[in-house]
C-alpha positions as a Python dict, from the first residue, in 0.01 Angstrom:
ca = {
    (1, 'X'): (0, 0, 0),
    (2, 'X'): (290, -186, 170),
    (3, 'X'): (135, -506, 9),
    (4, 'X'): (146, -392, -379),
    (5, 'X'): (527, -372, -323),
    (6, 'X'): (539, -698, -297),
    (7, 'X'): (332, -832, -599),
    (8, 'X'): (539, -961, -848),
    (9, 'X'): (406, -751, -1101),
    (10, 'X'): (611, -486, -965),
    (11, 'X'): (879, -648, -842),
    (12, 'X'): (1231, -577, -1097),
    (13, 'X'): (1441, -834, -1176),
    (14, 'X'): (1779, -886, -1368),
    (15, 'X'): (1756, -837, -1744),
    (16, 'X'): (1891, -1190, -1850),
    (17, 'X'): (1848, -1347, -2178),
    (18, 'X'): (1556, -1546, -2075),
    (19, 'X'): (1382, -1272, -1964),
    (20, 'X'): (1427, -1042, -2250),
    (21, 'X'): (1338, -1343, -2440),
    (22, 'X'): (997, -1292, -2234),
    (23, 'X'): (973, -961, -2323),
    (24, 'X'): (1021, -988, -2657),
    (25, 'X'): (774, -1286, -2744),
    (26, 'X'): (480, -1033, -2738),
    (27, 'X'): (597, -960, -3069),
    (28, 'X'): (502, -1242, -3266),
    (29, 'X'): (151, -1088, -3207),
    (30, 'X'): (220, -686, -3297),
    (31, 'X'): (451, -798, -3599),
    (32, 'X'): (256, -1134, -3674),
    (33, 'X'): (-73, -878, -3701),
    (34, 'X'): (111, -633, -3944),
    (35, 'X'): (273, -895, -4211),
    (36, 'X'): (-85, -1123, -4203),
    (37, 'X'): (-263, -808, -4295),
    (38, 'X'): (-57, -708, -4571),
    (39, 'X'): (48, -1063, -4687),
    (40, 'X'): (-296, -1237, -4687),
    (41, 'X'): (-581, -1071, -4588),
    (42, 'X'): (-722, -908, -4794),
    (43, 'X'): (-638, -1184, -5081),
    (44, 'X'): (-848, -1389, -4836),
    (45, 'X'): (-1138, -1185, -4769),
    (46, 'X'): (-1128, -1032, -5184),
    (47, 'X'): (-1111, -1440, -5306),
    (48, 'X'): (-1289, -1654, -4984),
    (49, 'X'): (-1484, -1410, -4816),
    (50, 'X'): (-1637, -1270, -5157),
    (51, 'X'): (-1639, -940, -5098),
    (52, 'X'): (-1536, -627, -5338),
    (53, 'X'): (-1189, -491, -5326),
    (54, 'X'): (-1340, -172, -5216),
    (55, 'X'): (-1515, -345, -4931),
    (56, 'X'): (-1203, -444, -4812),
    (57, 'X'): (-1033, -97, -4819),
    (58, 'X'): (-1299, 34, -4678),
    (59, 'X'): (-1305, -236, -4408),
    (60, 'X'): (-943, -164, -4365),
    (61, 'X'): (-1020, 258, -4357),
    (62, 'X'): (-1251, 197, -4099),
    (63, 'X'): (-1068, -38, -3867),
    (64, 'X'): (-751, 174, -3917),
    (65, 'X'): (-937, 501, -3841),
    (66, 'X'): (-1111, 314, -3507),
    (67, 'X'): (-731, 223, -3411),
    (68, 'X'): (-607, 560, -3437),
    (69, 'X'): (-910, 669, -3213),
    (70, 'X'): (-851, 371, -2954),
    (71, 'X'): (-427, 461, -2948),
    (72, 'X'): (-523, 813, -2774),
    (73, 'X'): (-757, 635, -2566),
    (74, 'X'): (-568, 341, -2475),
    (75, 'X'): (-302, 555, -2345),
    (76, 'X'): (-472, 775, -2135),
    (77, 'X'): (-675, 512, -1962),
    (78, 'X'): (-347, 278, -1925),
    (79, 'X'): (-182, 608, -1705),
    (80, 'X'): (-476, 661, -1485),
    (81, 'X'): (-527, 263, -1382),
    (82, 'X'): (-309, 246, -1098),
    (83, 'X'): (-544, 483, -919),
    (84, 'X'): (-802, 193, -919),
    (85, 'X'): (-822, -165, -741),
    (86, 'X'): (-831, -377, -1058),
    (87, 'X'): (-511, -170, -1201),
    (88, 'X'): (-312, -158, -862),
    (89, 'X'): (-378, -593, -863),
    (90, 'X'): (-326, -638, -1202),
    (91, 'X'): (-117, -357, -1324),
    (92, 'X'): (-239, -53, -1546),
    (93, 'X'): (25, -205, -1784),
    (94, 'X'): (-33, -551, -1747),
    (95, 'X'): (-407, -556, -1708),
    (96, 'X'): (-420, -430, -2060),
    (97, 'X'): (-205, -737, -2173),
    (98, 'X'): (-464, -1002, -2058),
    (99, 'X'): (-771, -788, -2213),
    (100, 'X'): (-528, -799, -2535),
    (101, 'X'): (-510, -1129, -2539),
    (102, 'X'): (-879, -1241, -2418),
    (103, 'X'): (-1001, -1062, -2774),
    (104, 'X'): (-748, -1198, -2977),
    (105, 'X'): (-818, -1574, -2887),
    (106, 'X'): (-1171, -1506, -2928),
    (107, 'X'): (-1188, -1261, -3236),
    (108, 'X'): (-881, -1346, -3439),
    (109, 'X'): (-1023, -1706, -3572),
    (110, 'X'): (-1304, -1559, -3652),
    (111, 'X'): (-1162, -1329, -3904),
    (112, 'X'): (-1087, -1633, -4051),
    (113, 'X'): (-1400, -1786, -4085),
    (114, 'X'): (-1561, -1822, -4436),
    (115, 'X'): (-1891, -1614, -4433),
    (116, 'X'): (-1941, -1557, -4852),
    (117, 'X'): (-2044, -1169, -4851),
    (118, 'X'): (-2086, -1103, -4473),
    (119, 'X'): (-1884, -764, -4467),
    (120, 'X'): (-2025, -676, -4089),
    (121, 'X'): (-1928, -997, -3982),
    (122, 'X'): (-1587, -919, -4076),
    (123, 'X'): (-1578, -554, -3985),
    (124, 'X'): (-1641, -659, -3596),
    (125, 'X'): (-1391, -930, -3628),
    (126, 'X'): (-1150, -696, -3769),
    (127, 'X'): (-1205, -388, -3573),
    (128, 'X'): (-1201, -598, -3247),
    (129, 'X'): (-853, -748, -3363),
    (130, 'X'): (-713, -406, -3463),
    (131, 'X'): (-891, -327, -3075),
    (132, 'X'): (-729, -595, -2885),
    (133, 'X'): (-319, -523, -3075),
    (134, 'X'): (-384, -125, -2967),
    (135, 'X'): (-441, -212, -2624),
    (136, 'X'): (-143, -496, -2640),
    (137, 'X'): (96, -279, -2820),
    (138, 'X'): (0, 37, -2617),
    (139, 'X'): (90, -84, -2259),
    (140, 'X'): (427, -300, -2461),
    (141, 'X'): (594, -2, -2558),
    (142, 'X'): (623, 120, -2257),
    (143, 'X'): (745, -177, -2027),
    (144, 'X'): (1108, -147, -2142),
    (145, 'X'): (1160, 181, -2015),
    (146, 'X'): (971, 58, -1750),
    (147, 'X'): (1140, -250, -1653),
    (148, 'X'): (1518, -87, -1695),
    (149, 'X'): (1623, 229, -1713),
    (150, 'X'): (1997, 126, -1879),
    (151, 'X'): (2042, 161, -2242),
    (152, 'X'): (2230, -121, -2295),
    (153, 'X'): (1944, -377, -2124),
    (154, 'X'): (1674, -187, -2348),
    (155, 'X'): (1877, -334, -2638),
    (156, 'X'): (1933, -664, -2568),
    (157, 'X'): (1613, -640, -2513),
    (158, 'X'): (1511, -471, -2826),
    (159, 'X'): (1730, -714, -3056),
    (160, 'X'): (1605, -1022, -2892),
    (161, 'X'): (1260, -875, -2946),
    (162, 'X'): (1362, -779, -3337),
    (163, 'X'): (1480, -1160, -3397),
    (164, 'X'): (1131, -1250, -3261),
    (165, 'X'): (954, -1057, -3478),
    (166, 'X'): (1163, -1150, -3786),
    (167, 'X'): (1079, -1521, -3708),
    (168, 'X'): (698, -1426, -3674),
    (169, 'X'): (698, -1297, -4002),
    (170, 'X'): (839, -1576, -4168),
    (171, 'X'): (581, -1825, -3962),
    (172, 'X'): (283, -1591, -4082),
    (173, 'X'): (370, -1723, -4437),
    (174, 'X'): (522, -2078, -4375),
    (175, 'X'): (230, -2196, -4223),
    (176, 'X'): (-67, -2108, -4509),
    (177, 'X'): (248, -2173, -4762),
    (178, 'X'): (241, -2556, -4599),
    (179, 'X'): (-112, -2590, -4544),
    (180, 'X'): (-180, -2464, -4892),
    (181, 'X'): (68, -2752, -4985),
    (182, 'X'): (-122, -3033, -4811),
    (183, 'X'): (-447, -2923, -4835),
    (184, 'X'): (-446, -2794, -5225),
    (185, 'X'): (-567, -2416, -5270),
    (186, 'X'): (-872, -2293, -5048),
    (187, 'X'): (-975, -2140, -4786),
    (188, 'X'): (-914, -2436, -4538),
    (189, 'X'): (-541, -2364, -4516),
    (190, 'X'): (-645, -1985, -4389),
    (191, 'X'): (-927, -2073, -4184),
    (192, 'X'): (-691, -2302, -3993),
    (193, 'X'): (-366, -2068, -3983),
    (194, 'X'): (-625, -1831, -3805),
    (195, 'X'): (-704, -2032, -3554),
    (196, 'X'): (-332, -2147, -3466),
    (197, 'X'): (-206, -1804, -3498),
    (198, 'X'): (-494, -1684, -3247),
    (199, 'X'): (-408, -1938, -2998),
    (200, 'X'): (4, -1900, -3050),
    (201, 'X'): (-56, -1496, -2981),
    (202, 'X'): (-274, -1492, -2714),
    (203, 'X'): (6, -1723, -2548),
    (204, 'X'): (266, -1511, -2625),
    (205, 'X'): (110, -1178, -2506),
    (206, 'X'): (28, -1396, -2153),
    (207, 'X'): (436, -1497, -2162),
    (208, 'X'): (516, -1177, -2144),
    (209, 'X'): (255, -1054, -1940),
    (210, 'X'): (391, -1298, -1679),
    (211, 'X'): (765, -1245, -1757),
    (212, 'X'): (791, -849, -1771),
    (213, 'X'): (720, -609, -1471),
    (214, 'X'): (628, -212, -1453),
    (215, 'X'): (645, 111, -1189),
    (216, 'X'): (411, 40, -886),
    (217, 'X'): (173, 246, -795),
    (218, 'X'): (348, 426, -520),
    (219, 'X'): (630, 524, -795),
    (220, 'X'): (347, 619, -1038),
    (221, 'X'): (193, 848, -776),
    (222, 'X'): (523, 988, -672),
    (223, 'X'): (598, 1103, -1065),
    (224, 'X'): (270, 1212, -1103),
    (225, 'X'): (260, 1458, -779),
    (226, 'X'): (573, 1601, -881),
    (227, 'X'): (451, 1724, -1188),
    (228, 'X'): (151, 1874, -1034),
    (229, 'X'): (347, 2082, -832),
    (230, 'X'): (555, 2185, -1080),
    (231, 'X'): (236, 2281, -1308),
    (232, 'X'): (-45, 2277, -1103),
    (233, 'X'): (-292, 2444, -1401),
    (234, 'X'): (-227, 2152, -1593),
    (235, 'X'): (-533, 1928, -1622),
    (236, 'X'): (-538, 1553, -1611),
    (237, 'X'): (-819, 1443, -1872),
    (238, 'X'): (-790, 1315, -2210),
    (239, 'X'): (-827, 1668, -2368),
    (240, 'X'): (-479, 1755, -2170),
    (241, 'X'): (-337, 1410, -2363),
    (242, 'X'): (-431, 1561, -2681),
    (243, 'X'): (-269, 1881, -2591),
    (244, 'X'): (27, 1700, -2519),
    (245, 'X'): (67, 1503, -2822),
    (246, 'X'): (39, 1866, -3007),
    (247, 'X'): (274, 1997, -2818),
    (248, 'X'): (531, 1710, -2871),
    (249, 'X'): (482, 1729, -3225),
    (250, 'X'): (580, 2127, -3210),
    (251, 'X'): (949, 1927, -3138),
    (252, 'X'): (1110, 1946, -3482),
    (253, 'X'): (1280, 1604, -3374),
    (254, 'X'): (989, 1442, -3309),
    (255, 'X'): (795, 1537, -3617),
    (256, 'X'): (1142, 1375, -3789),
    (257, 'X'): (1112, 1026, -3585),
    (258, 'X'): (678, 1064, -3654),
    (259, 'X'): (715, 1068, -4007),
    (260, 'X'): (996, 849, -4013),
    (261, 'X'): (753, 568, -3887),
    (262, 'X'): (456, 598, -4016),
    (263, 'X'): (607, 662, -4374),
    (264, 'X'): (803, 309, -4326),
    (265, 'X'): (535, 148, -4151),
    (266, 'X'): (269, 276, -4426),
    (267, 'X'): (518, 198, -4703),
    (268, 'X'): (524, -153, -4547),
    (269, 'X'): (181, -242, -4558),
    (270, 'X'): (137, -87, -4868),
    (271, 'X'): (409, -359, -5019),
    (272, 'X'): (306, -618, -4784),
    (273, 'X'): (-44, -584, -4921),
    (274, 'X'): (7, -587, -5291),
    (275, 'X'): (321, -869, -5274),
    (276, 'X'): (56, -1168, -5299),
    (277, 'X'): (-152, -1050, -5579),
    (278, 'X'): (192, -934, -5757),
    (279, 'X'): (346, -1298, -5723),
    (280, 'X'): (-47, -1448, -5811),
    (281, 'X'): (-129, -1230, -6082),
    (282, 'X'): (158, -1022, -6236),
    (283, 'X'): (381, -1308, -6243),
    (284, 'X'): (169, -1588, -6302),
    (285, 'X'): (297, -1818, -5967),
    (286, 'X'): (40, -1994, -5749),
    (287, 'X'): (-58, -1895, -5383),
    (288, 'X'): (144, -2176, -5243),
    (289, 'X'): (457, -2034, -5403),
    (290, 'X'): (410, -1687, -5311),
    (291, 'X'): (346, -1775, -4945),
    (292, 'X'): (662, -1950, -4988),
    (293, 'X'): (850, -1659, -5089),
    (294, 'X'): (710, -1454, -4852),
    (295, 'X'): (826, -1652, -4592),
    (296, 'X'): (1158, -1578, -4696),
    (297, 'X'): (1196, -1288, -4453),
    (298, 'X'): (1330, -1539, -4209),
    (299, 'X'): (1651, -1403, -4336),
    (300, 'X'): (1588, -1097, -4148),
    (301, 'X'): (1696, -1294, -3861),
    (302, 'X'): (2039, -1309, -3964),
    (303, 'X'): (2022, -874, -4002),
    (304, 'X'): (1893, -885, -3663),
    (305, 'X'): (2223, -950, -3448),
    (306, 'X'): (2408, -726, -3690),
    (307, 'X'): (2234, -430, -3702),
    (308, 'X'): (2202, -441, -3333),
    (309, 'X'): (2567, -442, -3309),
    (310, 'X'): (2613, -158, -3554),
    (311, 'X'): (2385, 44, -3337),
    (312, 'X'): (2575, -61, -3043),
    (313, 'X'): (2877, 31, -3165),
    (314, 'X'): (2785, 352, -3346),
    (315, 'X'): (2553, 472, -3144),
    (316, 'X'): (2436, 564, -3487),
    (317, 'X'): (2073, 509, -3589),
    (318, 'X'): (2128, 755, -3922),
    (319, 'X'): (2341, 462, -4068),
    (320, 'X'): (2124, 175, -3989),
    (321, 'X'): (1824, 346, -4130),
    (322, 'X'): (2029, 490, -4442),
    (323, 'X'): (2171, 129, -4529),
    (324, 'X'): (1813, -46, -4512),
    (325, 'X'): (1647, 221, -4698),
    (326, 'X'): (1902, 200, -4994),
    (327, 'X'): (1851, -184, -4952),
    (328, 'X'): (1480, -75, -5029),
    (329, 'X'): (1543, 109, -5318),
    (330, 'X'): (1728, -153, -5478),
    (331, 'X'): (1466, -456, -5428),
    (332, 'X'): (1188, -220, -5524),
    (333, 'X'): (1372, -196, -5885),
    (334, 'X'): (1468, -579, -5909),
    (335, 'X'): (1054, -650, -5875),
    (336, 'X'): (961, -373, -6115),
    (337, 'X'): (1247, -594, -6380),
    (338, 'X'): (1071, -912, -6286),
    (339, 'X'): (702, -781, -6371),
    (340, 'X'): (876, -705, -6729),
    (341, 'X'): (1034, -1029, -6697),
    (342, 'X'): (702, -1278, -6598),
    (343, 'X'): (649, -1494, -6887),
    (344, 'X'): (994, -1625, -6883),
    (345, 'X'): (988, -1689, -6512),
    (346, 'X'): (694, -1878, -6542),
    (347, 'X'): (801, -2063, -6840),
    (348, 'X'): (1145, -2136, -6570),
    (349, 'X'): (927, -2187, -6295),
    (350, 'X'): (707, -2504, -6502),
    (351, 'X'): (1009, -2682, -6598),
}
C-alpha cells in the first residue's frame, strides 16, 4: 500500500497555469464531440453516407439512449476501481482516460468513412464514440475536485479549460471549412477532418491523463469506511447508485442546476444541428461558407476571461447565466430576420 503513495498518479502538485492548461486540454475532445455532432454530422451522414434523415435521428436516439445507460454505469464502476490491481496502478480515474482515448483513435475515423447506405456500420462507430466520451467525460468531471479542494484553483482551472473548449469549437469548423476550400465540396474534406480530429483527441485526453492526478486508494478507502459506519444498511451496488441519483434529484436545487443543463445543452445541439442546413438551404450559401461561419465561435474566447472574472468577482452565477441567455434570445431573432431576408444576402454574398 505504502508503494501506491508514491505513484505519480496520486501524487498532488501545485495548480500552475501549465498544469491547468493540462487539465483543461481534455476538452477539445468532450466539446470538440458536441459542436461536430451538431455542426456536421448528420449533414455528412444525410448527404455522404446516403442515409434517410430519419436514419440519422434514429441513429442519434439510439446512441444517445446507450450514453445515458453507460453515464450510470460508468460512474459506478469508476468508484469501485481502486479496490482492484489494474485501478490501484492505473487509477479508477485515470484508467478510464486511456480506455477513452484507445476507442476514440480507433472508432472516431471511422465515423468518417464513406460507406453509401451502411447504417450499422455507422451505428457501431457512433455508439462506440458516444461510449468512449462517457467514459472520458465521466472520470473528467471529477478530477478537479479531486486534484484541489480550493475554489479559486477549480477556476483557473475551469476558465483555462472554457478557453480550450471555445478554441475546439472553432477548429471543429475551420478545418472542414479549409479543406472544403482546397479540396472543392465532398466528402474528402470530412473523411480527413475525422481522422485528424481522432488523432488530436486521443492526444489530448492522454495530456491530461498524464498531467492531472486523483485520491489514492488509501484516501478512497478511508471516505468510503466512514460512510459505512455512519449507514451501515446502505448497500454498495449499482441499484444503491440509482437510489442515490433519486434521492439527489428530491433536492429542489439540484432539479434547478439538472434542468438548467440539459435544457442548454439540448437547446445547443438542437441549434448546432440545424445551423448547417439553415446556412446551406434556407439561405442559399455553400458548405464552405457555413463552416466558415461556424467557426466564428472563436470569439467565445474573448467571453472566456471575462465571464470568469465576473464570476470571480460576483460570486454570482445568476448573472452570468441571465446575460448569455438574453444574448440567446437576441441572436435567435436576428437568424429568424435573415431567413426572411435570404435572397438579398445571397444576391450580396455573389457580388
Amino acid at each position: 500500500m505504502e508503494n501506491q503513495k508514491k505513484r505519480w498518479v496520486y501524487t498532488p502538485h501545485k495548480i500552475s497555469v501549465w498544469r491547468s492548461i493540462g487539465y483543461g486540454i481534455n476538452d477539445m475532445n468532450g466539446a470538440s464531440w458536441g459542436t461536430l455532432v451538431g455542426s456536421y454530422l448528420m449533414f455528412f451522414l444525410t448527404t455522404y453516407g446516403k442515409l434517410s434523415a430519419a436514419s440519422v435521428g434514429l441513429l442519434f436516439l439510439i446512441g444517445k439512449f446507450l450514453n445515458a445507460i453507460m453515464s450510470m454505469l460508468a460512474g459506478s464502476i469508476s468508484d469501485r476501481l481502486y479496490s482492484t490491481k489494474i485501478g490501484r496502478r492505473f487509477g479508477r480515474r485515470h484508467l478510464l482516460l486511456l480506455v477513452g482515448a484507445l476507442l476514440t483513435i480507433i472508432f472516431f475515423p471511422l465515423l468518417f468513412t464513406v460507406v453509401p447506405g451502411s447504417f450499422w456500420w455507422y451505428l457501431v462507430a457512433f455508439v462506440m464514440v458516444e461510449t468512449a466520451n462517457v467514459i472520458i467525460g465521466t472520470a473528467y468531471e471529477t478530477l478537479a475536485t479531486e486534484m484541489t479542494p480550493n475554489a479559486d484553483d477549480r477556476v483557473k482551472m475551469s476558465s483555462i479549460r472554457l478557453f480550450i473548449s471555445a478554441f475546439a469549437t472553432f477548429s471543429v469548423s475551420a478545418l472542414p471549412a479549409t479543406l472544403l476550400a482546397v479540396l472543392g465540396q465532398g466528402a474528402k474534406a470530412y473523411t480527413i477532418s475525422g481522422i485528424v480530429f481522432g488523432i488530436v483527441f486521443a492526444i489530448s485526453t492522454l495530456i491530461t491523463y498524464r498531467s492531472t492526478w486523483e485520491h489514492s486508494p488509501e484516501e478512497v478507502e478511508e471516505f468510503e469506511s466512514s460512510n459505512r459506519s455512519t449507514d451501515d444498511s446502505k448497500e454498495n451496488s449499482f441499484m444503491s447508485s440509482i437510489r442515490d441519483y433519486w434521492e439527489m434529484l428530491r433536492n429542489k436545487s439540484a432539479r434547478y442546476m439538472v434542468s438548467i443543463y440539459f435544457l442548454t445543452y439540448f437547446a445547443k445541439d438542437c441549434f448546432s444541428t440545424a445551423f448547417l442546413y439553415y446556412v446551406v438551404f434556407v439561405l442559399g450559401f455553400s458548405q464552405t461558407l457555413g463552416q466558415g461561419i461556424a467557426s466564428l465561435s472563436f470569439i467565445g474566447m474573448i467571453v472566456v476571461p471575462v465571464a470568469a472574472y465576473m464570476l470571480i468577482k460576483t460570486k454570482n452565477p445568476k448573472l452570468n447565466w441571465s446575460t448569455s441567455f438574453s444574448i440567446i434570445f437576441v441572436v435567435m431573432a436576428g437568424f429568424f430576420v435573415l431567413s426572411l431576408q435570404h435572397s438579398s444576402l445571397v444576391r450580396v454574398i455573389q457580388l
